[in-house]
C-alpha positions as CSV (number, residue, x, y, z in Angstrom):
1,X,0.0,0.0,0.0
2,X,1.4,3.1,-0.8
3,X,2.6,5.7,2.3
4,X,0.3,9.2,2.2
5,X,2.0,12.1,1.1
6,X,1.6,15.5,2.1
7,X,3.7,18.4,2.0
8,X,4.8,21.6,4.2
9,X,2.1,24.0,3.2
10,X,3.4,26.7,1.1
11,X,3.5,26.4,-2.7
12,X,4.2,29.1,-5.2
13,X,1.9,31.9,-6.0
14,X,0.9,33.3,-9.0
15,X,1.9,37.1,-10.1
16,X,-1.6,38.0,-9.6
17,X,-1.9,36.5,-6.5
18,X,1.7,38.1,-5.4
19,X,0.7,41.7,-6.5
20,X,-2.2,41.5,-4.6
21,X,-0.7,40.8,-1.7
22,X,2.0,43.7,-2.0
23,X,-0.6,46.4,-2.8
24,X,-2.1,45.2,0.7
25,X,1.3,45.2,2.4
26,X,2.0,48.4,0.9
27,X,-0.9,50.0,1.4
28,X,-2.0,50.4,-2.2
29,X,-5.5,51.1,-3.2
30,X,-6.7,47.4,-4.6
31,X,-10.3,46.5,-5.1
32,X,-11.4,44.4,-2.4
33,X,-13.5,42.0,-4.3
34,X,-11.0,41.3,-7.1
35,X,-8.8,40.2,-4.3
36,X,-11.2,37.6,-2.8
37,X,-11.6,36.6,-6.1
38,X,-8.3,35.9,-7.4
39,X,-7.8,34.4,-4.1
40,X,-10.6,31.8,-4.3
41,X,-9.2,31.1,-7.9
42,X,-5.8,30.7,-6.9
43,X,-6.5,27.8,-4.2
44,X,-8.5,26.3,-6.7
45,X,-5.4,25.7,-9.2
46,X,-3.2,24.8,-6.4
47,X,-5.5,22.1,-4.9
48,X,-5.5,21.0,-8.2
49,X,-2.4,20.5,-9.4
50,X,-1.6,18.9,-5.5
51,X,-4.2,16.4,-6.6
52,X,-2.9,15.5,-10.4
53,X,0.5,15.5,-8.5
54,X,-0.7,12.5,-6.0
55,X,-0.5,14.4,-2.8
56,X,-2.6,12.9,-0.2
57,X,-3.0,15.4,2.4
58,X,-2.9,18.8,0.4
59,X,-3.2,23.1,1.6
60,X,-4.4,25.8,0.1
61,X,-0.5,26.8,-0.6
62,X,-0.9,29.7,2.3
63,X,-2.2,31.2,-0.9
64,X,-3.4,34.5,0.6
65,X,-0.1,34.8,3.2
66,X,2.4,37.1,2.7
67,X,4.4,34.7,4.3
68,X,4.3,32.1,7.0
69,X,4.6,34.4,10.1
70,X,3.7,37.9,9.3
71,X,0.5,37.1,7.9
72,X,-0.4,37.9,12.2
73,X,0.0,41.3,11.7
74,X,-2.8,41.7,9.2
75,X,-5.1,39.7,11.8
76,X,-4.2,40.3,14.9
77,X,-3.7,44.3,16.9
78,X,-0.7,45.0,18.5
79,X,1.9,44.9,15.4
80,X,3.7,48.3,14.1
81,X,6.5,50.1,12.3
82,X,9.4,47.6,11.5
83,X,12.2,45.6,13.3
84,X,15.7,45.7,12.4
85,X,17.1,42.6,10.5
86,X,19.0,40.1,11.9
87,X,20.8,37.6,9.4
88,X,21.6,34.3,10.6
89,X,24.6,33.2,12.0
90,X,26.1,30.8,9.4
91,X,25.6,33.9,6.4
92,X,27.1,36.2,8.9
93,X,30.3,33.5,8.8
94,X,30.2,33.8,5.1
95,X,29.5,37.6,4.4
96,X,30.7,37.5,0.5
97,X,28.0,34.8,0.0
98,X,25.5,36.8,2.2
99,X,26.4,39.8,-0.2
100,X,25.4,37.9,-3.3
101,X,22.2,36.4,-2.1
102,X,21.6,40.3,-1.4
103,X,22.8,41.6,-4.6
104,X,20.6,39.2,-6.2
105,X,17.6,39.5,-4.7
106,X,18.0,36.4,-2.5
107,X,16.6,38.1,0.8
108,X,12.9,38.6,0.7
109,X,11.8,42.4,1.7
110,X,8.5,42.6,3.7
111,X,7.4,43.9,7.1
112,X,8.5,42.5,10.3
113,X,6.7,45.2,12.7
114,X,7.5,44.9,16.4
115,X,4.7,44.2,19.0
116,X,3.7,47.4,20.2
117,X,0.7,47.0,21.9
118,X,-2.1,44.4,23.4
119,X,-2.2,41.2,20.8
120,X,-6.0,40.6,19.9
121,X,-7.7,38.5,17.4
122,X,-9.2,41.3,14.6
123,X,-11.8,38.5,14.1
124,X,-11.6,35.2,11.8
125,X,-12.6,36.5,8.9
126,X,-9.7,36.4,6.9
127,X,-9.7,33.0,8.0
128,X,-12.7,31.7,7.0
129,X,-12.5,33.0,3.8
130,X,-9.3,30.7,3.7
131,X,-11.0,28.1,5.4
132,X,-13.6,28.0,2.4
133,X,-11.2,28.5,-0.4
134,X,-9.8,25.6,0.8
135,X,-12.5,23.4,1.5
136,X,-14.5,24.1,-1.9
137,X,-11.1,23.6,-3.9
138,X,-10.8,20.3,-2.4
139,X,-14.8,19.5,-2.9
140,X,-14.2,20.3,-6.5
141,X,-11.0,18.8,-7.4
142,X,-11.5,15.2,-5.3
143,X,-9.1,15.6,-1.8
144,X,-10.4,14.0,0.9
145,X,-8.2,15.4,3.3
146,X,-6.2,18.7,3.8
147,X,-4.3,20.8,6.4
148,X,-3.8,24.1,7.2
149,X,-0.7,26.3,8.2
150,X,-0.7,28.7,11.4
151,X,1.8,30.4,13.0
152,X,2.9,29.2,16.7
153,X,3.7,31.8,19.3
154,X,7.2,31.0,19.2
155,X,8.1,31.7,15.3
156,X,5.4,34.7,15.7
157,X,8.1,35.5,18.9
158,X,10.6,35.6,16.4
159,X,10.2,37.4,13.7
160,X,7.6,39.7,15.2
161,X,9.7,40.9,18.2
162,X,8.5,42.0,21.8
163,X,8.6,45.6,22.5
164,X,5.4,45.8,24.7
165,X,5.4,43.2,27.3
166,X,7.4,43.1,30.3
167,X,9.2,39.6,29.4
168,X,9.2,37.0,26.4
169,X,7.2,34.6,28.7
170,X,4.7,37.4,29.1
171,X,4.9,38.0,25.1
172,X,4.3,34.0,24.5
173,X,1.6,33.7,26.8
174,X,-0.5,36.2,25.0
175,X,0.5,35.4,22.1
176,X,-0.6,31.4,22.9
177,X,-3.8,33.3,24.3
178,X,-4.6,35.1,21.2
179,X,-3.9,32.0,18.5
180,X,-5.8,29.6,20.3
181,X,-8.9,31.0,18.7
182,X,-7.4,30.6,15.3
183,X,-6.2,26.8,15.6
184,X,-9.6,25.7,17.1
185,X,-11.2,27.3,14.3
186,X,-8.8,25.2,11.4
187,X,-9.8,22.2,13.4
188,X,-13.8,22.5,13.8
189,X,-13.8,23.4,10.0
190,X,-12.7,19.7,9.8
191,X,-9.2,20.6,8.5
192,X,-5.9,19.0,10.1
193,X,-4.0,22.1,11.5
194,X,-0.5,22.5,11.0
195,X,2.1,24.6,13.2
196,X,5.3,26.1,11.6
197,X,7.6,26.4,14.5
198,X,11.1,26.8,13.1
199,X,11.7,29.0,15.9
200,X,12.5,25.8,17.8
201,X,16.3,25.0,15.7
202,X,16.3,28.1,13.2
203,X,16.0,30.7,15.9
204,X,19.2,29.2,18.2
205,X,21.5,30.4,15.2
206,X,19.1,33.7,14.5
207,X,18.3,35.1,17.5
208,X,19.8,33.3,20.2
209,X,23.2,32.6,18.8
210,X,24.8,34.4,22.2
211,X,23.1,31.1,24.4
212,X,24.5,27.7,24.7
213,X,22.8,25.2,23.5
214,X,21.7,23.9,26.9
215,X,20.4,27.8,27.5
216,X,18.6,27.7,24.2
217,X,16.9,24.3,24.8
218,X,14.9,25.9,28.2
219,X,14.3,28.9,25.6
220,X,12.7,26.3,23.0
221,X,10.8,24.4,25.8
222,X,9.2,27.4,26.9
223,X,7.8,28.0,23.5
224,X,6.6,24.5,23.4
225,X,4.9,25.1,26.6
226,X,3.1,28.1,25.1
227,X,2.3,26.1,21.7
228,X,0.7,23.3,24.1
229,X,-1.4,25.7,26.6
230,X,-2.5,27.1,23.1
231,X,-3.5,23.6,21.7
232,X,-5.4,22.6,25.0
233,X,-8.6,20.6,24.3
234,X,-7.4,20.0,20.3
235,X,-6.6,16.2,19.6
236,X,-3.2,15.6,19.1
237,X,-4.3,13.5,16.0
238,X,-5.5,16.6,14.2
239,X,-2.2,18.6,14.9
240,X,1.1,18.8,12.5
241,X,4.4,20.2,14.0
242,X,6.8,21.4,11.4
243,X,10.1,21.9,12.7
244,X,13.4,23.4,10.5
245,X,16.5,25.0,10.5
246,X,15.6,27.9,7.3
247,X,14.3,27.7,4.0
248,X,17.2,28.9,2.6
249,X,20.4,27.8,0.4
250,X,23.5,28.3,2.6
251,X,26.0,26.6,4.7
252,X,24.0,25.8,7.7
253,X,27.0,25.1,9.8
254,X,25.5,26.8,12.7
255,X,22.1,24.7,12.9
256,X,21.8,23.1,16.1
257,X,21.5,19.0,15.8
258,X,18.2,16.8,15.9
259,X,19.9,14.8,18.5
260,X,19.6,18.2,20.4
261,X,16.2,19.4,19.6
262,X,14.8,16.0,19.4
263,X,13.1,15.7,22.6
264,X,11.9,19.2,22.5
265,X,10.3,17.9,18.9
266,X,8.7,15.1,20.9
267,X,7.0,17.3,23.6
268,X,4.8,19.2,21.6
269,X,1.2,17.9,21.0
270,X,1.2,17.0,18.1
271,X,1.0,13.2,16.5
272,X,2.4,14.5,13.3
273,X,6.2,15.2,13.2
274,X,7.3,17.2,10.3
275,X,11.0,17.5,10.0
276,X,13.7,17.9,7.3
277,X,16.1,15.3,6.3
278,X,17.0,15.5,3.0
279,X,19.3,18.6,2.8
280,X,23.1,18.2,2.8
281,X,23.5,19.4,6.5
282,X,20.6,16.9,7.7
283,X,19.9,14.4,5.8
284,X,22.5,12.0,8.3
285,X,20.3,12.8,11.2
286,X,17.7,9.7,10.5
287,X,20.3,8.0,12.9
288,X,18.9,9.9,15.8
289,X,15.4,8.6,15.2
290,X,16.9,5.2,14.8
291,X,18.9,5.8,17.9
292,X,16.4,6.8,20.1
293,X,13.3,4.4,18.3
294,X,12.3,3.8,22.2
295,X,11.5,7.3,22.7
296,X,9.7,8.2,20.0
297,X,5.8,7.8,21.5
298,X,3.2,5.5,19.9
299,X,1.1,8.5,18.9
300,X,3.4,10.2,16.9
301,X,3.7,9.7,13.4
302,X,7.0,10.4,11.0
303,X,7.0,13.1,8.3
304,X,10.3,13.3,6.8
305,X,11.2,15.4,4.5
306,X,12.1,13.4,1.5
307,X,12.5,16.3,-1.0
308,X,14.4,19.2,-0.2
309,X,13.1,22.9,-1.4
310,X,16.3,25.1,-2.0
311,X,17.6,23.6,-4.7
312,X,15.8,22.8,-8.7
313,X,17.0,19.5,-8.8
314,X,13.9,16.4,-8.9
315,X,14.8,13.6,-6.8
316,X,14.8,9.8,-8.2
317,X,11.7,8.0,-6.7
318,X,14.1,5.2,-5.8
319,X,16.1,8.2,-3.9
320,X,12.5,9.3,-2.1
321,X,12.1,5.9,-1.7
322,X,14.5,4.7,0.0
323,X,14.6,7.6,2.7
324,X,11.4,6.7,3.6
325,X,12.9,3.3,4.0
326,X,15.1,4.3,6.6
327,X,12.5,5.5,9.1
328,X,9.5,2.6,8.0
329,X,12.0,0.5,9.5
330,X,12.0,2.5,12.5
331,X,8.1,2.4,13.2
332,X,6.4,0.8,10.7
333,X,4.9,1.7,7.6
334,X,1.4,3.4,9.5
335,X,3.5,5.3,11.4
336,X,5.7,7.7,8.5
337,X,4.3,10.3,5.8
338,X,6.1,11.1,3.0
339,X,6.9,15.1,3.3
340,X,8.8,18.2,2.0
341,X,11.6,19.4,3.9
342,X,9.5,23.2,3.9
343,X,7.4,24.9,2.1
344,X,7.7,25.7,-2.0
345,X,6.5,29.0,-1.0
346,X,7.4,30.7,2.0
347,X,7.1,34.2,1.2
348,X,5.0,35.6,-1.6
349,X,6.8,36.4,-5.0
350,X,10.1,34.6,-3.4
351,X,11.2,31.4,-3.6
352,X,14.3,29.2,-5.2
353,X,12.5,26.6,-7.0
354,X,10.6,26.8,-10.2
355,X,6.9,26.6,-9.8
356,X,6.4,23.6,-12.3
357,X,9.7,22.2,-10.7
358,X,8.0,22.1,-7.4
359,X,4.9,20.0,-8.8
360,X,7.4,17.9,-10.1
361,X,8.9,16.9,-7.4
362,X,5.6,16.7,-5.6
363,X,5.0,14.1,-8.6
364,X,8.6,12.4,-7.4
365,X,7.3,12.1,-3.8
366,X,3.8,10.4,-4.7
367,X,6.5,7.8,-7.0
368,X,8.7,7.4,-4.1
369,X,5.8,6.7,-2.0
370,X,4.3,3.9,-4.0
371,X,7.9,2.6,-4.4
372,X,8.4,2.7,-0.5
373,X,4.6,1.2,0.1
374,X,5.2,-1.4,-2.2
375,X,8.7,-2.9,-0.5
């Protein structure tokens, strides 16, 4: 039988879709309606071309997100101005190669306002509208089951720094207050919900790069202890974790290891583990998994990444194949998902692969699957 394939959530955007979304973040006059519109359109392709490409559990792409994190600041109060920018460590080591991914366009330009103020739900309605472009898509194009991205306090922690609450616990507490709304809602609509939260290994070489690791670790379990007051009351079966070190091309020789992170990864409640493991600088780290089989809990279920999304090259299905191998031998074919190692699409109108290069390799993933399922 083959193993269900899913994916992290973003996919690329079309130019319509992108300008829309700048006018909005620029604050340039846009008809309102047009926007809902090509919106509802949009999801409809992607769902689509998820389904022709064999993915089991598809998104809506974050279609309507400027990107991953920020999109709080359009929904939530307390967010204003801008934040200073704060490369990560392992360009800073390497700051000719920083210079060219500036030069070139490499760096994606968008707000990153500070919190300023009391964090408060605006209301779901940009959500719902979400919630329905997603949920007619997949009525119309055959998915019978889908997911949908939110941002956890923690990554919201760090790109969207604190300059109104006495202390980050403070800042992650009402932060875990004022999503909680937003992840029940994903949930009711009959959705699985999915929470990006690289802040728990990319934010030890971003923003925490003066700690140990040790120090870092208590940092990343407090945000997991936010993320899980947040999900109280939502069954762990409906929950995603996506956990990663960047979504970008570059050395990565300041990520901090799985074998670090990994029970932090295991502590949040979630049953479905999203991780990367196909990149250069990770794709070893299936040891620790096999290392540490007894720890991993019977509810959770594996979600390797088994295609990587910085670079344009399509992986082998045998390749795909045999990486989900490595951890169906760990716990068991019912227990792994074939996944991306992050999204196509992580902010709108940037991203390093080709969009029909994407589908492709969505395409190599369901082949890889049925390759895997079939051994």
């Amino acid at each position: 039988m083959p193993i269900l394939t899913t994916h992290a959530g973003s996919l690329p955007r079309t130019q319509k879709v992108v300008d829309f979304i700048f006018a909005r973040e620029h604050g340039a006059p846009y008809d309102a309606s047009e926007f809902d519109a090509a919106m509802t359109e949009a999801v409809s392709a992607t769902v689509a071309k998820q389904v022709a490409a064999g993915v089991g559990v598809v998104s809506d792409g974050e279609t309507s997100k400027i990107s991953y994190a920020t999109y709080v600041k359009d929904r939530y109060t307390g967010f204003s101005g801008d934040s200073p920018r704060n490369a990560p460590a392992d360009l800073k080591k390497f700051p000719t190669f920083l210079k060219r991914l500036a030069d070139d366009g490499g760096t994606p330009k968008y707000a990153r306002p500070m919190c300023t103020g009391e964090v408060k739900s605006k209301g779901q309605g940009e959500l719902h509208k979400d919630i329905a472009n997603l949920q007619a898509a997949m009525a119309g194009h055959g998915a019978a089951r889908g997911f949908m991205n939110a941002a956890s306090p923690g990554v919201i922690s760090l790109f969207l720094q604190n300059d109104f609450y006495p202390t980050r616990d403070a800042y992650l507490a009402a932060l875990a207050d004022a999503m909680r709304e937003e992840y029940r809602t994903i949930v009711d609509a009959g959705l699985d919900l999915q929470l990006d939260c690289p802040d728990l290994a990319l934010s030890r070489h971003m923003l925490f790069n003066d700690l140990s690791d040790e120090e870092f670790l208590k940092v990343a379990g407090a945000h997991v202890e936010a993320l899980n007051h947040a999900l109280d009351g939502i069954p762990q079966e409906k929950v995603r974790v996506h956990i990663c070190w960047g979504n970008y091309e570059g050395p990565h020789v300041c990520d901090i290891g799985m074998e670090k992170v990994f029970d932090t990864l295991m502590s949040v409640n979630a049953s479905y583990l999203l991780f990367e493991t196909s990149n250069p600088r990770h794709a070893h780290e299936w040891v620790v998994f096999r290392d540490r089989k007894a720890d991993i809990p019977d509810d959770k279920v594996l979600v390797p990444g088994v295609v990587d999304t910085t670079t344009n090259f399509v992986e082998h299905p045998e390749l795909v194949a045999q990486r989900l191998d490595r951890f169906t031998q760990i716990v068991g074919h019912d227990r792994v998902v074939a996944g991306s190692d992050c999204g196509f699409g992580t902010f709108a109108g940037f991203g390093a692969i080709d969009p029909d290069i994407a589908y492709a390799k969505l395409e190599a993933l369901r082949d890889g699957a049925k390759l895997a399922g079939a051994g």
